[in-house]
C-alpha positions in Angstrom: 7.1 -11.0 -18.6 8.2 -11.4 -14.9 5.3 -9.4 -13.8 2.7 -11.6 -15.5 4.3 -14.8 -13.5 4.1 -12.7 -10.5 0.6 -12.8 -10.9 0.4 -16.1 -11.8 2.5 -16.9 -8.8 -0.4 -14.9 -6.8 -3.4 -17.2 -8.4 -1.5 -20.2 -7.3 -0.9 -19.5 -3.9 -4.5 -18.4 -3.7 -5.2 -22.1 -4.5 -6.6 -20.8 -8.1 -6.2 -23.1 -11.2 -4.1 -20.9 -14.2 -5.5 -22.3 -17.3 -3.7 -21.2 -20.1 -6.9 -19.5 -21.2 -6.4 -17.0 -17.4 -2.2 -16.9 -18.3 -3.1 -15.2 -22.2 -5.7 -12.9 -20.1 -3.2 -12.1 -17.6 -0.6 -11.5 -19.8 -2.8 -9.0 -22.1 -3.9 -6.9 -19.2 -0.4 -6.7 -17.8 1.4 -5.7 -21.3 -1.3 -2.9 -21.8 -0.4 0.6 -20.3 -3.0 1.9 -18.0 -6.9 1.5 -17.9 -8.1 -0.6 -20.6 -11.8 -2.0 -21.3 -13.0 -5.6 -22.1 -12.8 -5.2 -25.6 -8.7 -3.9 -25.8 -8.1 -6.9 -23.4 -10.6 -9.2 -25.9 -8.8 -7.8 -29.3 -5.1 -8.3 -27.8 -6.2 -12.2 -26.4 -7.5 -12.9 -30.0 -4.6 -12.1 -31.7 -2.8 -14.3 -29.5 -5.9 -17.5 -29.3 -8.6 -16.7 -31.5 -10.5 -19.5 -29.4 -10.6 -17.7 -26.0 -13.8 -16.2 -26.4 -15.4 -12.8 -25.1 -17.1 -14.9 -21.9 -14.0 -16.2 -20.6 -12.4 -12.4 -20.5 -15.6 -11.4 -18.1 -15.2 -14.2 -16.0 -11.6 -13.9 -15.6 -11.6 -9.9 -14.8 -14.4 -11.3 -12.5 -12.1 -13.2 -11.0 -9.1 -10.8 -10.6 -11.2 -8.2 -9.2 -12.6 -10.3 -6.7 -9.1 -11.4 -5.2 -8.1 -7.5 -5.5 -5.4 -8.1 -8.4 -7.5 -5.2 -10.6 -9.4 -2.4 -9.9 -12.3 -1.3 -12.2 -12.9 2.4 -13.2 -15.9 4.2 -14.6 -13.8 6.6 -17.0 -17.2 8.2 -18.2 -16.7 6.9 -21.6 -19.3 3.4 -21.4 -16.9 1.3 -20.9 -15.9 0.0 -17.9 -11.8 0.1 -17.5 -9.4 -2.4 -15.7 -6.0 -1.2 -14.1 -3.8 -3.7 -12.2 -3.2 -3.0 -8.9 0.4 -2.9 -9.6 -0.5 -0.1 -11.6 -0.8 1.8 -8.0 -3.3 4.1 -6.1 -4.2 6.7 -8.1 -7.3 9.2 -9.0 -8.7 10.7 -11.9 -10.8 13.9 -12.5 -12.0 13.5 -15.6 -13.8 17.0 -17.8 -17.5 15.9 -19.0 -17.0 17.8 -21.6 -14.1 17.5 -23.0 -13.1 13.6 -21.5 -9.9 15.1 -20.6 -8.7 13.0 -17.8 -5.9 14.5 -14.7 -4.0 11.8 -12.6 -3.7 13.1 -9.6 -2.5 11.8 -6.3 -3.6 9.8 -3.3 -2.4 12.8 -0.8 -5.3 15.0 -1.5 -8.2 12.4 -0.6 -6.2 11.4 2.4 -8.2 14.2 4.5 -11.5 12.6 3.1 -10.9 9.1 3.8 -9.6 10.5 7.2 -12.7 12.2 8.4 -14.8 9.4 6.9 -13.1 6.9 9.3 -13.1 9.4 12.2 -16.6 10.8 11.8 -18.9 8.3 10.5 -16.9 5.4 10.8 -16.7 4.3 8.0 -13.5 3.0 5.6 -13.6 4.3 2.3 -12.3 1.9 -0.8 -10.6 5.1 -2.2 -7.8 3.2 -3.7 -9.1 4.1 -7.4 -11.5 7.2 -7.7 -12.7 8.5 -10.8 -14.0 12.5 -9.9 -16.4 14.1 -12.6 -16.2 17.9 -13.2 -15.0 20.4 -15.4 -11.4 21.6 -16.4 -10.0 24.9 -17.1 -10.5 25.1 -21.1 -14.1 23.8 -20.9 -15.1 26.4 -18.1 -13.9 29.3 -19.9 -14.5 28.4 -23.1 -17.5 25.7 -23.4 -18.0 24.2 -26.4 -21.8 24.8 -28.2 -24.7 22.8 -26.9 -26.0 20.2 -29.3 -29.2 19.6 -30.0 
C-alpha cells in the first residue's frame, strides 16, 4: 500500500485534510489497474464503508484532478474514466466500432505538441489523449448497420 501513502503524503503537503473517507477513495483508485469509472471506484469503496456515499467519490476525484494526481479520459463508452498519474503518459486510439482500445506511446504526439508550441503558441495538455477512429478488423470487415 506504499503508493496509496505516497499519495496521502502528497495531500498533506498540499495543506489538504485526508479524512478517512479521501484515504478508502485513494486507496480504491490506486489498487485498480488502469482507467476505471465512478461507479468501479464507488462499488470497491462500499465494500470497504458502505457509508461513504456516491457524492463524496465525485468530490474527491474532483479534488485529485484538480491538484493533477488523476487524469480523466473519455474512453467512448459514457463513462468518464480516472487513471492516476502514476499510471504515466500514455494515449489511446480507441475503434468506434468495435471499442477496441491501442495504448500507444507519447513519442508519436511529440511532433504535434511540438508544432503546436512553435506555431501557434500554444501548450497542449497531451499528457492523456483518447484518439477515435477505426482499426484494422473493423475497416475491412465492418460489422452490419443497425437499425
Amino acid at each position: 500500500m506504499a503508493g496509496t501513502e505516497r499519495l496521502i503524503d502528497t495531500l498533506k503537503s498540499r495543506g489538504i485534510r485526508v479524512t478517512p473517507q479521501r484515504a478508502i477513495i485513494l486507496a480504491a483508485i490506486e489498487q485498480m489497474p488502469g482507467h476505471v469509472t465512478v461507479e468501479e471506484i464507488y462499488d470497491s469503496v462500499q465494500r470497504v464503508n458502505s457509508y461513504i456515499n456516491l457524492a463524496t467519490v465525485y468530490r474527491t476525484l474532483d479534488l485529485l484532478r484538480e491538484l493533477d494526481l488523476v487524469t480523466e479520459a473519455d474512453m467512448g463508452t459514457g463513462a468518464t474514466h480516472y487513471a492516476l498519474h502514476t499510471h504515466g503518459t500514455h494515449h489511446h486510439a480507441i475503434c468506434r466500432t468495435c471499442g477496441r482500445s491501442i495504448e500507444f506511446s507519447d513519442d508519436l504526439l511529440e511532433t504535434l505538441t511540438n508544432d503546436l508550441r512553435t506555431r501557434y503558441r500554444f501548450v497542449a495538455d497531451a499528457n492523456h489523449t483518447v484518439i477515435f477512429g477505426w482499426c484494422e478488423e473493423c475497416l475491412i470487415d465492418p460489422p452490419p448497420a443497425t437499425q
